[in-house]
C-alpha positions in Angstrom: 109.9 100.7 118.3 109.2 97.1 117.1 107.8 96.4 113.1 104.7 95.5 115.2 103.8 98.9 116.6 105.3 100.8 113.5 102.7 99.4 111.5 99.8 99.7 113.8 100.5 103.5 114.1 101.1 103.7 110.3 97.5 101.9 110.0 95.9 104.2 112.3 96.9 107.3 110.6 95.7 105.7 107.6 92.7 104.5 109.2 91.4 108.0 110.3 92.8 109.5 106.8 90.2 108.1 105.2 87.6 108.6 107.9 88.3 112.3 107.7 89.0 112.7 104.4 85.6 110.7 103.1 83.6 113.3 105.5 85.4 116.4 105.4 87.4 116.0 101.7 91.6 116.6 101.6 91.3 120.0 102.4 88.7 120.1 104.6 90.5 116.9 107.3 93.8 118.8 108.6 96.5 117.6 109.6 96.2 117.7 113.4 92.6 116.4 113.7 94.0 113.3 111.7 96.9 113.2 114.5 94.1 113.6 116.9 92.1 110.8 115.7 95.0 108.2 115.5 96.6 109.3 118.5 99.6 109.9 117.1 101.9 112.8 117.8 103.4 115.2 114.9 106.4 113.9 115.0 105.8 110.4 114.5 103.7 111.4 111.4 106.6 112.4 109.4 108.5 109.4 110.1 106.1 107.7 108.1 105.3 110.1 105.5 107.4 113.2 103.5 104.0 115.3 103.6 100.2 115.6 103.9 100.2 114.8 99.9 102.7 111.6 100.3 99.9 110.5 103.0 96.6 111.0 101.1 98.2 109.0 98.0 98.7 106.2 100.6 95.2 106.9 101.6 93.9 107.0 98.1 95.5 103.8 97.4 94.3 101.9 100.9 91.1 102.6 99.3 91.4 101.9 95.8 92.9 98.6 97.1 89.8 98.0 99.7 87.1 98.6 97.2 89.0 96.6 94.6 89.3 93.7 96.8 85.1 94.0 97.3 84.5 94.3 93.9 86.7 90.9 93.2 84.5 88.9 96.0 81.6 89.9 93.9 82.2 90.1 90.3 84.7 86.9 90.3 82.3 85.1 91.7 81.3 82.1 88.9 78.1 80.1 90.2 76.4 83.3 89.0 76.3 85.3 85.5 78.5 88.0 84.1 75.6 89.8 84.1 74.0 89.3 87.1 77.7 89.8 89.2 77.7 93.0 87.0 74.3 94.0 88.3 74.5 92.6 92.0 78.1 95.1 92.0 75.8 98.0 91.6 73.2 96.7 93.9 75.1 96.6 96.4 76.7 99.9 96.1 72.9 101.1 96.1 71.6 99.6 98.9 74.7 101.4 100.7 73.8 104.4 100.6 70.3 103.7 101.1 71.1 102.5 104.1 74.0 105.2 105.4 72.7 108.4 103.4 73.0 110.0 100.2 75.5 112.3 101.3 77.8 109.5 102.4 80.6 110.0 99.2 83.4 108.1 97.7 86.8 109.3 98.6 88.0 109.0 94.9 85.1 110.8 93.5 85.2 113.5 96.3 88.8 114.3 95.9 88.9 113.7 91.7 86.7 116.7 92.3 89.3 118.5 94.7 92.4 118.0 94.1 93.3 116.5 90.5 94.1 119.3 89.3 95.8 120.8 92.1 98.2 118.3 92.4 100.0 115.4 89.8 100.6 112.7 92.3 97.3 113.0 93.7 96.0 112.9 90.6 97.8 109.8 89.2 97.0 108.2 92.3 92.7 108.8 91.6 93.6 107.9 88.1 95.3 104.6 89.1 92.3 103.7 91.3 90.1 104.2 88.5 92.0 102.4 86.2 92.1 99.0 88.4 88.2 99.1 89.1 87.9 99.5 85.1 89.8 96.5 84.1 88.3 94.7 86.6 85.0 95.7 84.9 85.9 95.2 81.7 87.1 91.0 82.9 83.3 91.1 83.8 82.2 92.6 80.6 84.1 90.3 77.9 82.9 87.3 80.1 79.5 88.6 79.7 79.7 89.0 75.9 81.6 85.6 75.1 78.2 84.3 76.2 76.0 86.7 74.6 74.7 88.7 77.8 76.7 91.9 76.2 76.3 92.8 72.4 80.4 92.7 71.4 80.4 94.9 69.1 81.1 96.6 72.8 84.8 97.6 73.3 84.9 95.9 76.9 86.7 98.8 78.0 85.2 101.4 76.6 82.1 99.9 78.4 83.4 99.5 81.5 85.0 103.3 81.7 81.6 104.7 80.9 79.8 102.6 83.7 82.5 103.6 86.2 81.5 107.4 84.4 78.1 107.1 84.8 78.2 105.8 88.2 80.4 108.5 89.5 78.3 111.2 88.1 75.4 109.5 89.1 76.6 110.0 92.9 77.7 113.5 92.8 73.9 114.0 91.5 72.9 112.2 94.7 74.4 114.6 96.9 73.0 117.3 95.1 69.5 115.8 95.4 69.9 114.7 98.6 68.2 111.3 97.6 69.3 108.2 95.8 66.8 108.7 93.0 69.9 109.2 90.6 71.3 106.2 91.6 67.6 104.4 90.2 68.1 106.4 87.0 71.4 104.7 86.6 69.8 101.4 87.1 66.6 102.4 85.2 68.4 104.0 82.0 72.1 102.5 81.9 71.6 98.9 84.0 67.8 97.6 83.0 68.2 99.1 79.2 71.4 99.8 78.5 72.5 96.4 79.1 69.1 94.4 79.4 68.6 93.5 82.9 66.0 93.1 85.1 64.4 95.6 86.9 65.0 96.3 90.4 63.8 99.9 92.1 63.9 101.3 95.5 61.5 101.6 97.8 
């Protein structure tokens, strides 16, 4: 088997990983409708990883890496404001699921839920992704207060973690409701008044 087609089927189980594990949670995607979906036989799966859990942190990670990468194109972005990056980050996160449905969730969210306490590399691996969308944040954040867009007596960090929070919590609301009203409370309460920016509801 050539490097080529080792990591296309690597990528494929990946691939429908995530698919499956976004819609149906770690528990809920098994192992063989993964295989199924990748078309990729059970042997070949273990050539590539030690277990189900060695696979979903490659998963978790894939992800944490993807939405890192989205969150970079947006919030590094210089012809605008800290701010307004900041704000556009969200908005665009919003208009998501306004478009796909507000039971559409997060991987990390739906299996910090699941299976952080169930398992430690699973839950160092939700913890890292956290931790690299935070600091990301947080580069934002300071920009924003050099500038006087953020108050500094702020810890950047501390602010950043409690957006991340907030939004989070504001998206497992949104399942529960069914609707992405929560997600305009988050704007409403934490966005528009917490930090002073415009206004900006949903139809």
């Amino acid at each position: 088997m050539s490097v080529t087609e080792i990591e296309t089927t690597k990528e494929r189980l990946i691939t429908s990983g995530l698919a499956l594990m976004s819609e149906k949670s770690y528990h809920g995607a098994g192992l063989s409708e993964i295989l199924k979906r990748a078309d990729v036989p059970k042997g070949s799966f273990y050539h590539y990883f030690k277990s189900k859990e060695n696979f979903a942190v490659e998963v978790i990670a894939r992800n944490s890496m993807d939405h890192l990468e989205k969150m970079k194109s947006i919030l590094s972005d210089k012809a605008t404001s800290p701010m307004d990056r900041i704000y556009g980050y969200y908005s665009i996160m919003r208009d998501f699921y306004r478009s796909n449905g507000a039971q559409r969730s997060c991987l990390i969210a739906k299996l910090a839920l699941e299976v952080s306490q169930l398992s430690e590399p699973l839950r160092e691996a939700v913890k890292g992704a956290y931790d690299q969308w935070s600091q990301l944040l947080a580069e934002t954040i300071r920009e924003a207060q050099e500038i006087d867009e953020i108050d500094q007596s702020f810890d950047a960090e501390a602010l950043a973690n409690v957006l991340i929070n907030d939004w989070e919590g504001a998206t497992i609301r949104m399942q529960i409701e069914g609707n992405i009203k929560p997600l305009d409370d988050f704007f409403e309460v934490i966005l528009e008044h917490g930090l002073k920016l415009k206004a900006c509801k949903s139809d």
